[in-house]
C-alpha positions, 0 to 999 in steps of 0.5 A: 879410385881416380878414374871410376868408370874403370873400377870393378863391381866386388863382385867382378873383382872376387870373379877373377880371384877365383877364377885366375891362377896366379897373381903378384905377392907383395911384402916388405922385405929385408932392409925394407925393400918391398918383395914381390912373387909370383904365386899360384892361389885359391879364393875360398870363404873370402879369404886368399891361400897359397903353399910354400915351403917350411925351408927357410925363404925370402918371403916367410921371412919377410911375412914373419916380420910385417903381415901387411901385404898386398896380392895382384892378380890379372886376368889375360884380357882380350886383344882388340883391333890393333895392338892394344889390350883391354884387360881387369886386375885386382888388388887386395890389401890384407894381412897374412899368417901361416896356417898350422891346424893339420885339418885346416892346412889339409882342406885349404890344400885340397882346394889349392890342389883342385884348382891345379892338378887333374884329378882329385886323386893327384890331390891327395896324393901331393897332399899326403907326400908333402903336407910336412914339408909345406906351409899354408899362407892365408890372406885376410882380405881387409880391402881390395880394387878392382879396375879395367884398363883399356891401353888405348 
């Protein structure tokens, strides 16, 4: 990192991976242009999870030909006298793959689910009406950045 006073300690990096509920997923994609989605996430065992759908889509697409990716997440920083905003992000660098152990892709959902819905119950039921139709993408983290930015 250039600016180091900036850089965040891992540990504040890995708070606001758990902590934030969406980030940025970004892929290569079809003629090599790079893809980036908006997704819902959850960090557990130091490892990154979300859900899409078995269908036919863009990114699984894309994950299946290249698994190197990066995942951005931002926390909603504070505003300070005037316009400006201090805010932290991340960045992770890893590799992705589809989960597709049942027993797996039921606990890491039931994370994902918590994070979201209101009540575990709400968990598992979506758990149970979907688990078919729904695929389980998990980040390795190999690296990851953290900094505050201060936009003044």
């Amino acid at each position: 990192m250039r600016r180091a006073k900036q850089e965040l300690s891992k540990e504040e990096c890995i708070d606001i991976l758990i902590n934030e509920p969406r980030g940025v997923l970004a892929v290569l994609g079809d003629d090599e242009y790079p893809y980036a989605v908006p997704l819902s996430h959850v960090y557990v065992d130091g490892k990154i999870y979300f859900h899409g759908t078995i269908k036919d889509s863009h990114k699984r697409d894309a994950i299946k030909k290249h698994d190197k990716v990066s995942f951005c997440v931002m926390d909603k920083g504070t505003k300070s006298d005037s316009w400006w905003y201090t805010f932290k992000s991340v960045i992770v660098f890893g590799r992705m793959k589809t989960i597709n152990d049942k027993q797996t892709k039921i606990e890491k959902l039931t994370y994902l689910g918590n994070k979201f819905f209101p009540s575990e119950e709400e968990t598992k039921d979506e758990i149970d009406r979907l688990l078919d139709v729904t695929e389980l993408y998990e980040i390795s983290i190999e690296h990851m950045s953290g900094k505050v930015v201060k936009e003044k």
